[in-house]
NUKERO-304073 format. One record per residue: residue in one letter; x, y, z of N, C-alpha, C in turn. Coordinates in nm, 3 decimals. Layout:
! NUKERO-304073
ATOM res    n.xx    n.yy    n.zz   ca.xx   ca.yy   ca.zz    c.xx    c.yy    c.zz
ATOM   A       X       Y       Z       X       Y       Z       X       Y       Z
...
This chain:
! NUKERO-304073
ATOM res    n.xx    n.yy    n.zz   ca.xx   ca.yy   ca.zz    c.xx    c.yy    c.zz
ATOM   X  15.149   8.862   1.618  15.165   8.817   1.756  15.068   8.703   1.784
ATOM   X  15.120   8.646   1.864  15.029   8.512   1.908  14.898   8.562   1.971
ATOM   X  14.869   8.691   2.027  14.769   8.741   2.084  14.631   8.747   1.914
ATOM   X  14.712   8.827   1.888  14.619   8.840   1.730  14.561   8.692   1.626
ATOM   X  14.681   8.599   1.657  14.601   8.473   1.574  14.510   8.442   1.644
ATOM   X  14.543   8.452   1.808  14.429   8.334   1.886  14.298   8.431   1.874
ATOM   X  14.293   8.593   1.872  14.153   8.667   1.846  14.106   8.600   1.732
ATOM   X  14.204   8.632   1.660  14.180   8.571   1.456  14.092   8.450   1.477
ATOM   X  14.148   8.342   1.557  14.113   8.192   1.557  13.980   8.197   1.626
ATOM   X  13.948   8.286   1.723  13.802   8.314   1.771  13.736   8.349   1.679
ATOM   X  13.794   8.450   1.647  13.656   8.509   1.512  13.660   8.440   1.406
ATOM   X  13.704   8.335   1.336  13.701   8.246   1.281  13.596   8.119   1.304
ATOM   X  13.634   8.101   1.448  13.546   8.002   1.535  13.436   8.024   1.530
ATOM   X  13.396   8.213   1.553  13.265   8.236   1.602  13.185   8.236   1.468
ATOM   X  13.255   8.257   1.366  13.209   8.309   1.220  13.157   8.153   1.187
ATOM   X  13.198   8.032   1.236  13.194   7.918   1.237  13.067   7.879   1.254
ATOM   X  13.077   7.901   1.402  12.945   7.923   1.545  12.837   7.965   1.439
ATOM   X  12.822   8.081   1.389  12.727   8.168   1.394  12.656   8.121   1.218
ATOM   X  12.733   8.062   1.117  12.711   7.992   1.051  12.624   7.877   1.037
ATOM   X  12.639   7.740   1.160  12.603   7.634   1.173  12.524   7.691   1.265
ATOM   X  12.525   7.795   1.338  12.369   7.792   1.423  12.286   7.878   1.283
ATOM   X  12.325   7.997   1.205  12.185   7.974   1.080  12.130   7.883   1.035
ATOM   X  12.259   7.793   0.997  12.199   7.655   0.932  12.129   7.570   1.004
ATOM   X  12.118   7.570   1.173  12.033   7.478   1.216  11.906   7.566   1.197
ATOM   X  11.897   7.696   1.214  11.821   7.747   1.284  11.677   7.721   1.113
ATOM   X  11.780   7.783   0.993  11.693   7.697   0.863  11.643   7.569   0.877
ATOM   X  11.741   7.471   0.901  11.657   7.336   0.906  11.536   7.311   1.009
ATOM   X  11.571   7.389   1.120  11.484   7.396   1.227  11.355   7.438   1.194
ATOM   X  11.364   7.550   1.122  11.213   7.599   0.994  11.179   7.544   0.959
ATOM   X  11.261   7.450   0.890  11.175   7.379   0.714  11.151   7.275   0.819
ATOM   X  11.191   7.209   0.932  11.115   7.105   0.990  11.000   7.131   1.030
ATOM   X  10.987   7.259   1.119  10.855   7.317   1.187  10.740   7.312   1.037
ATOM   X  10.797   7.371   0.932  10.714   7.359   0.789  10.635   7.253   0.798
ATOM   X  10.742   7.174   0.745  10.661   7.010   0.743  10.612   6.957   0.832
ATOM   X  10.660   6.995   0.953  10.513   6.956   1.073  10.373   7.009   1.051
ATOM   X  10.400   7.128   1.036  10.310   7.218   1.058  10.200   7.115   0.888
ATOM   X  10.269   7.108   0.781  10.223   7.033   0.663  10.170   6.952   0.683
ATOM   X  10.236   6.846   0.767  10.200   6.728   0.792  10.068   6.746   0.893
ATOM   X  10.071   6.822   1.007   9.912   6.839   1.038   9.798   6.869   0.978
ATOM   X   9.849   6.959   0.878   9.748   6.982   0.806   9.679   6.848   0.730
ATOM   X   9.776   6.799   0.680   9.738   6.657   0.641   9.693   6.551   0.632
ATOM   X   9.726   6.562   0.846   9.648   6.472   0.886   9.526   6.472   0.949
ATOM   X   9.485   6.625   0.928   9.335   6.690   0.984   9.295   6.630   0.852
ATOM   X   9.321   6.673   0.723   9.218   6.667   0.625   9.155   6.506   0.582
ATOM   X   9.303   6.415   0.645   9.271   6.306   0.656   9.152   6.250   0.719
ATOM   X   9.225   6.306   0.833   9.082   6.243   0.928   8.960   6.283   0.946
ATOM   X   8.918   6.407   0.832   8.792   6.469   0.816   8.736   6.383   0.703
ATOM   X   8.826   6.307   0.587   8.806   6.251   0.481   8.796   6.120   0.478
ATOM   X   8.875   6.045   0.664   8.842   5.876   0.711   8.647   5.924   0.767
ATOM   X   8.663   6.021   0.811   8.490   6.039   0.884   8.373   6.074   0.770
ATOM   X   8.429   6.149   0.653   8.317   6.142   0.624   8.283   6.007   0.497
ATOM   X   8.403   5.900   0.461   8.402   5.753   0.445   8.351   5.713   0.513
ATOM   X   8.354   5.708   0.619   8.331   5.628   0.708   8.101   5.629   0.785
ATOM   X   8.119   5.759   0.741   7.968   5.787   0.744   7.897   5.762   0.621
ATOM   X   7.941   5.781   0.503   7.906   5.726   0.347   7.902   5.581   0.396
ATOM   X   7.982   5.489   0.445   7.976   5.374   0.438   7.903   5.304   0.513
ATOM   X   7.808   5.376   0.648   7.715   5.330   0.767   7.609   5.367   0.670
ATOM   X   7.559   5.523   0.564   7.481   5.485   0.513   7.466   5.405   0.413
ATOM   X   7.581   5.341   0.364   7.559   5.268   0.257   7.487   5.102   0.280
ATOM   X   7.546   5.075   0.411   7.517   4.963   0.495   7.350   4.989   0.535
ATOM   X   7.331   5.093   0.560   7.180   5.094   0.660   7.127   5.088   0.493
ATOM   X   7.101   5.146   0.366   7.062   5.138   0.290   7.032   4.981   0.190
ATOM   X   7.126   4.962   0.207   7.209   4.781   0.172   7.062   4.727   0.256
ATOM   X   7.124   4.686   0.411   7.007   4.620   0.486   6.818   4.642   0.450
ATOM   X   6.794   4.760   0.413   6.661   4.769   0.378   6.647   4.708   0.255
ATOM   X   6.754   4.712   0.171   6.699   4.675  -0.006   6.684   4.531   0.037
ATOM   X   6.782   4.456   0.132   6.802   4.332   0.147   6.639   4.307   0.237
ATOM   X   6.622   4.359   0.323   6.481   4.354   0.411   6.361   4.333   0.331
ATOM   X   6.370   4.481   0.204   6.255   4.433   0.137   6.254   4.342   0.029
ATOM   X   6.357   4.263  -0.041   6.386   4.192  -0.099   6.338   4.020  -0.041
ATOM   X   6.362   4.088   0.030   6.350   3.922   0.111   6.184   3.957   0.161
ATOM   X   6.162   4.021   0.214   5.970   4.026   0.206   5.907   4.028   0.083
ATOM   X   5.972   4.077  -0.061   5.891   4.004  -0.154   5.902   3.875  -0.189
ATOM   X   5.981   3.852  -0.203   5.993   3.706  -0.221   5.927   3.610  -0.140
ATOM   X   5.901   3.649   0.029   5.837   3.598   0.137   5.676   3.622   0.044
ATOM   X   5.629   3.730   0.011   5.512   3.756  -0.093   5.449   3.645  -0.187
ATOM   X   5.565   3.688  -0.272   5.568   3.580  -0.388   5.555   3.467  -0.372
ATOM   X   5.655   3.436  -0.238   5.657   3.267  -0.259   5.454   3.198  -0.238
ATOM   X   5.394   3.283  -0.124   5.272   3.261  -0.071   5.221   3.280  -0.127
ATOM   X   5.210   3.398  -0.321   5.145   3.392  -0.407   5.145   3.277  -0.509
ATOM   X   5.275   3.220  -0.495   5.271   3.088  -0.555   5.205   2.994  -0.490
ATOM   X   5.207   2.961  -0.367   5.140   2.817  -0.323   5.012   2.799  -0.269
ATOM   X   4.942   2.998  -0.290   4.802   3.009  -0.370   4.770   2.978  -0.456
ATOM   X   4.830   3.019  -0.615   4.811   2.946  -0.723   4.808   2.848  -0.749
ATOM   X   4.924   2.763  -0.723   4.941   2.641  -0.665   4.784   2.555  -0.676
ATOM   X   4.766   2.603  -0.504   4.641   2.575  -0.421   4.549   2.562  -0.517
ATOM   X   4.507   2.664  -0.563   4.382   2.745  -0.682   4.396   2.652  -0.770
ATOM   X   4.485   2.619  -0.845   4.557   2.550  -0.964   4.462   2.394  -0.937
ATOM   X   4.512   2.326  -0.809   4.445   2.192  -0.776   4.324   2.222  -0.748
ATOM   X   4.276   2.308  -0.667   4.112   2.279  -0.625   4.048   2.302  -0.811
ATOM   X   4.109   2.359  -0.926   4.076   2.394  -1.016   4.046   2.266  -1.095
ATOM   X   4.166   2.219  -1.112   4.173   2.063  -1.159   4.095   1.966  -1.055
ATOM   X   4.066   1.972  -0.935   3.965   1.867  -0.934   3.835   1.874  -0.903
ATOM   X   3.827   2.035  -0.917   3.643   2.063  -0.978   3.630   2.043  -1.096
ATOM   X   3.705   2.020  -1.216   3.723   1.999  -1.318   3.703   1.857  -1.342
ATOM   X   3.793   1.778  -1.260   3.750   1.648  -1.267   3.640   1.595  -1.245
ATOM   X   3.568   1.641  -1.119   3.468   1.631  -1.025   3.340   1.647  -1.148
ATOM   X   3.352   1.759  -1.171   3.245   1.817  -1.290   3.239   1.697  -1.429
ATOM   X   3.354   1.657  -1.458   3.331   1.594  -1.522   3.284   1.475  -1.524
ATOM   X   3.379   1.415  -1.407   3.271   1.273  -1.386   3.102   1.298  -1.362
ATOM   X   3.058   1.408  -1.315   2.948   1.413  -1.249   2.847   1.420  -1.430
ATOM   X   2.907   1.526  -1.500   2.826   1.513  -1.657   2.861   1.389  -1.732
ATOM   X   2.913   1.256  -1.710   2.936   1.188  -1.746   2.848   1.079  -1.681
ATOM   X   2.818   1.057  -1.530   2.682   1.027  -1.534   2.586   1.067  -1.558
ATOM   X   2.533   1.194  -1.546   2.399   1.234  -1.617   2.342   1.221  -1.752
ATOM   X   2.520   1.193  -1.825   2.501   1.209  -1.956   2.462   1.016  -1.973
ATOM   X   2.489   0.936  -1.899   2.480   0.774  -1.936   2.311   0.775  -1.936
């Protein structure tokens, strides 16, 4: 009877229904999954941009001192050179000095 196909054609329908709503209701999971993944992901990320990111302020504040004291020895050095320097000439012309001076005593 036409009464019985159109039940038939419901429960067919619903068997349909009840099918494609499991199947969303799976995909609907495995999406929540990979959200849920993907946060995780992007926590560990951003625990792993911060603690780069703090390695790299100390690497900088460390950097600046080697560079600080680098550049004060050399500021050192250079003033130990143009002591020597200094030392070097007053050396050579007490040297000279001395000599001319035993060179008259010696005439």
């Amino acid at each position: 009877t036409s009464k019985d196909k159109f039940i038939k054609d419901l429960q067919i329908k619903l068997k349909k229904s009840e099918k494609e709503k499991e199947n969303l209701n799976k995909k609907i999971n495995n999406e929540k999954r990979e959200s849920m993944d993907l946060i995780k992901k992007c926590k560990r990320l951003e625990h792993e941009l911060y603690s780069i990111k703090t390695d790299f302020k100390q690497y900088q504040k460390e950097t600046k001192l080697k560079n600080d004291s680098n550049r004060n020895n050399h500021i050192r050095l250079n003033r130990a050179l143009e002591d020597a320097e200094k030392y070097k000439n007053l050396l050579t012309k007490y040297k000279s000095e001395n000599k001319n001076s035993n060179q008259i005593y010696n005439k």
